[in-house]
C-alpha positions as CSV (number, residue, x, y, z in Angstrom):
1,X,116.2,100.5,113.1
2,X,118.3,103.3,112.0
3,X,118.3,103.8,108.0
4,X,122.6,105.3,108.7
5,X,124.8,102.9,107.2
6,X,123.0,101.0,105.7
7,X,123.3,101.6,102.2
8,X,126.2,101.9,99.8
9,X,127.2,102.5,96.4
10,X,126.8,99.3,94.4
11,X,124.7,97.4,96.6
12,X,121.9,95.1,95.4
13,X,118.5,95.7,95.9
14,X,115.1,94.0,94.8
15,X,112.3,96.6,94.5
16,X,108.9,95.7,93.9
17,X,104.9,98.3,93.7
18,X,104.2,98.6,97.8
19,X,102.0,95.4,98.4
20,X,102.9,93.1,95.5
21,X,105.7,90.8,95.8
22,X,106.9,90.4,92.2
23,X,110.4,92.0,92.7
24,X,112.9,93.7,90.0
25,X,116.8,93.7,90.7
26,X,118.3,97.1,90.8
27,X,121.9,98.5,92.5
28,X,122.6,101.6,94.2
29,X,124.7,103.4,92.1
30,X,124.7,107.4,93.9
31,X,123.9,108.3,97.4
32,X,122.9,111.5,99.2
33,X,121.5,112.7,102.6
34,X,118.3,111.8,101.8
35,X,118.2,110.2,98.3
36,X,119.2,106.7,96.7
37,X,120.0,106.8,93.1
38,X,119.3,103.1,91.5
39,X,119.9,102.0,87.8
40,X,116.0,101.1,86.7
41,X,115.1,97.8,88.0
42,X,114.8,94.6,85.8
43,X,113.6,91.2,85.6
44,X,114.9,89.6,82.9
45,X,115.5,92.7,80.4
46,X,111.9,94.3,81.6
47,X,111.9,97.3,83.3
48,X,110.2,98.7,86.2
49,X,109.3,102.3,86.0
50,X,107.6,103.7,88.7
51,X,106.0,106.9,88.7
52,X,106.8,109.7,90.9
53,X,105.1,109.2,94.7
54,X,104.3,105.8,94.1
55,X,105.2,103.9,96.5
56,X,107.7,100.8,96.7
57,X,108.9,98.2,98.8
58,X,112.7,97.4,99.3
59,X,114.2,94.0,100.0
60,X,117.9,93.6,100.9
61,X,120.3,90.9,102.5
62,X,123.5,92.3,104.3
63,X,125.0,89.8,106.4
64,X,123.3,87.3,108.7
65,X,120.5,89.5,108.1
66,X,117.5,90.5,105.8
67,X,116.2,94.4,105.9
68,X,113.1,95.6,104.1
69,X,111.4,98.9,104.0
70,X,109.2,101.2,102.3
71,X,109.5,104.3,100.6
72,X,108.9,106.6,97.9
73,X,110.1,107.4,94.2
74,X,111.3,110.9,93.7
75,X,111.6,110.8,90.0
76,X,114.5,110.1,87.5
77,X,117.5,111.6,87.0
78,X,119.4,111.7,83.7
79,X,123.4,110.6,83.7
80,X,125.2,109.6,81.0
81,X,122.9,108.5,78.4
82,X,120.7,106.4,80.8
83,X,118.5,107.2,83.5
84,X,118.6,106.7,87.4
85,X,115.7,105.9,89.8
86,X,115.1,108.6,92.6
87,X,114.2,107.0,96.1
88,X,113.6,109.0,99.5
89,X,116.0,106.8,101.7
90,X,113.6,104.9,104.5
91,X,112.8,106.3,107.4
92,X,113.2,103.2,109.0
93,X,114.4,99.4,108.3
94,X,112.9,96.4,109.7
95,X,115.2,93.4,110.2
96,X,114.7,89.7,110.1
97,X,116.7,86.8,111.2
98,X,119.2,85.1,108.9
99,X,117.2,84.5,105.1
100,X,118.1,80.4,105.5
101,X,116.9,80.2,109.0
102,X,114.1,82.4,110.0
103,X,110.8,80.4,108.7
104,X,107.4,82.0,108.4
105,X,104.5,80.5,109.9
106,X,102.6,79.2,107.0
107,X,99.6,76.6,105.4
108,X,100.6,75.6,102.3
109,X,100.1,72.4,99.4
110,X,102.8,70.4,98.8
111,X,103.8,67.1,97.2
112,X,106.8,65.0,97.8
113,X,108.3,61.6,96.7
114,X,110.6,59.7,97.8
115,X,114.4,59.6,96.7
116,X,115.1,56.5,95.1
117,X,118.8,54.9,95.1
118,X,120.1,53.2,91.4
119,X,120.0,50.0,93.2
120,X,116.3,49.9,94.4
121,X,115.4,51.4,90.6
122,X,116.8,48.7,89.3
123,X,115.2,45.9,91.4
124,X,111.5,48.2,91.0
125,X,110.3,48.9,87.8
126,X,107.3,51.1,89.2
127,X,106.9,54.5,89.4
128,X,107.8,56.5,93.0
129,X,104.3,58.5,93.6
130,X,104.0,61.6,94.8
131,X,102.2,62.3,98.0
132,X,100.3,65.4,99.2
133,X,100.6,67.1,102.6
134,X,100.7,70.5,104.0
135,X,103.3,72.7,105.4
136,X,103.0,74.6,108.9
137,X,105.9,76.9,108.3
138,X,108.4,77.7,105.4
139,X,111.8,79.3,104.9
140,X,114.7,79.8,103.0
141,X,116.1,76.6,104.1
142,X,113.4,74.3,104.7
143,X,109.9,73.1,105.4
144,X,108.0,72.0,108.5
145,X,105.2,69.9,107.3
146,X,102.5,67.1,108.5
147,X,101.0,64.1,106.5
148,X,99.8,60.3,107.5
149,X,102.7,59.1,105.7
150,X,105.3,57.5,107.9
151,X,108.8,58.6,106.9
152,X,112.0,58.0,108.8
153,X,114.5,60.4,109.8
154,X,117.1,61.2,107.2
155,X,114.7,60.4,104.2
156,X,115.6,61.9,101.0
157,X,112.8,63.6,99.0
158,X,112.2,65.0,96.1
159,X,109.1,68.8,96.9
160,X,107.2,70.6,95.1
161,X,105.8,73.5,96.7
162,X,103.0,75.4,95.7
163,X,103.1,79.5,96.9
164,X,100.5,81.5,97.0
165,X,97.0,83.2,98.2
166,X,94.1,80.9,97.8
167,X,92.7,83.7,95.8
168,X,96.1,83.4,93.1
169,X,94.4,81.5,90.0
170,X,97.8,79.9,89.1
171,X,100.3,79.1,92.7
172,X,103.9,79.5,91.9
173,X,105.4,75.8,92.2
174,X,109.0,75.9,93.9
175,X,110.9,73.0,93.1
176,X,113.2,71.3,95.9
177,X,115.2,68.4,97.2
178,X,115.3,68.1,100.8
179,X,116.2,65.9,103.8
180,X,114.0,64.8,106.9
181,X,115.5,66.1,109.9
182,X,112.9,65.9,113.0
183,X,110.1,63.6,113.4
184,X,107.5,64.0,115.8
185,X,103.5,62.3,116.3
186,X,101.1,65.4,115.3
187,X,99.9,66.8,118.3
188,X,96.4,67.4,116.7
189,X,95.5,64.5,114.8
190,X,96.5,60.9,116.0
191,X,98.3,59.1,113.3
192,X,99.8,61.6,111.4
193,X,103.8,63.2,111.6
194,X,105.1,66.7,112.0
195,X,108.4,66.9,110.0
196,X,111.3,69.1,110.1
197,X,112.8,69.2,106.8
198,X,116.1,71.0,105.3
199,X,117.1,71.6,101.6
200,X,119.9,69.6,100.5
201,X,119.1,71.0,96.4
202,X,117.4,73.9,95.7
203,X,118.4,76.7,93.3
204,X,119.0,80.6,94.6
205,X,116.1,81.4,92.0
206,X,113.6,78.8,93.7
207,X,115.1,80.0,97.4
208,X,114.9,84.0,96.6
209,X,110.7,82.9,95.6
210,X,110.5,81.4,99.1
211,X,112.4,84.9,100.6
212,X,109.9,87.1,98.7
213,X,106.8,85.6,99.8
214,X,108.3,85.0,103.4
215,X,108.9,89.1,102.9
216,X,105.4,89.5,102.1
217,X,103.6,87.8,104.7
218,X,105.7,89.4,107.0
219,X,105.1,93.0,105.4
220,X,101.0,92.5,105.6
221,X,102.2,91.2,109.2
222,X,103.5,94.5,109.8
223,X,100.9,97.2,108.1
């Protein structure tokens, strides 16, 4: 896809070292032909300062869509007392659908419970347990997953999601409410349930952890 257009002054960007998906917020504040002038990037008051001809990847949401790319720092440039990041604007941009709907193949733990009403608590003084299962794709608005457990469509639950590579020591845990849309008999194992299920609570925080690793996978997808 064409890079024209596609930036503007004051736009945000995450930007994160090419092949890592830890991402710092940054904004376009200066444009030229062929450069993009950010304010340094953050995450939470730490900076990222990349050095000259490293290379970075770029994740941004405009529209129904999400575009990332990859490019390369050109250096600082000082304005004004503070100091702007220097990026070679892309070559090229790839696009994927709509950040709530597109969902990423993927295999990963999860535990649910079920969504108790004040009523039922009250008449049930035990605890809800959580139950494991395993998702077989992930996006920004929901989960498919499978499990023995028998739920009905339209069950509320209650999700913790664990993200990461099997070689990560510590799997970030995305915390979720959710509903059961779509039930359907596993295809591969008798007695167990494929499940379609959309967020109904999730904070932009835990969603934007889901977007980066969806971006990720797809990226390694890519190279």
């Amino acid at each position: 896809m064409s890079k024209k257009h596609y930036f503007y002054i004051n736009q945000n960007l995450q930007i994160a070292v090419a092949g890592d998906d830890f991402f710092y917020k940054t904004i376009i504040h200066d444009l030229s032909e062929n450069i993009i002038y950010v304010t340094v990037p953050t995450f939470k008051g730490s900076p990222f300062m990349p050095q000259k001809g490293e290379m970075v990847d770029g994740i941004f949401f405009e529209g129904s869509a999400m575009f990332f790319f990859t490019t390369a720092v050109l250096g600082l440039r000082a304005e004004n007392g503070f100091y702007l990041l220097m990026l070679q604007k892309p070559l090229s941009l790839t696009r994927k659908q709509r950040r709530n709907y597109y969902r990423h193949p993927a295999v990963l733990d999860i535990e649910f419970q079920l969504v108790i009403d004040a009523k039922d608590k009250e008449n049930n003084s035990l605890p809800v347990p959580w139950c494991k299962a395993k998702t077989l794709d992930i996006g920004g608005g929901g989960i498919k997953f499978t499990c023995d457990t028998r739920l009905d469509r339209g069950t509320a639950l209650k999700l913790k999601i664990f993200i990461g590579e099997k070689s990560d020591k510590e799997p970030v845990i995305v915390t979720a409410g959710g509903k059961v849309v779509r039930v359907v008999p596993s295809p591969v194992k008798a007695g167990s349930y494929n499940y379609g299920l959309s967020f109904t609570a999730i904070e932009e925080k835990q969603r934007d952890r889901i977007i980066n690793y969806i971006f990720n996978l797809s990226r390694k997808r890519i190279l």
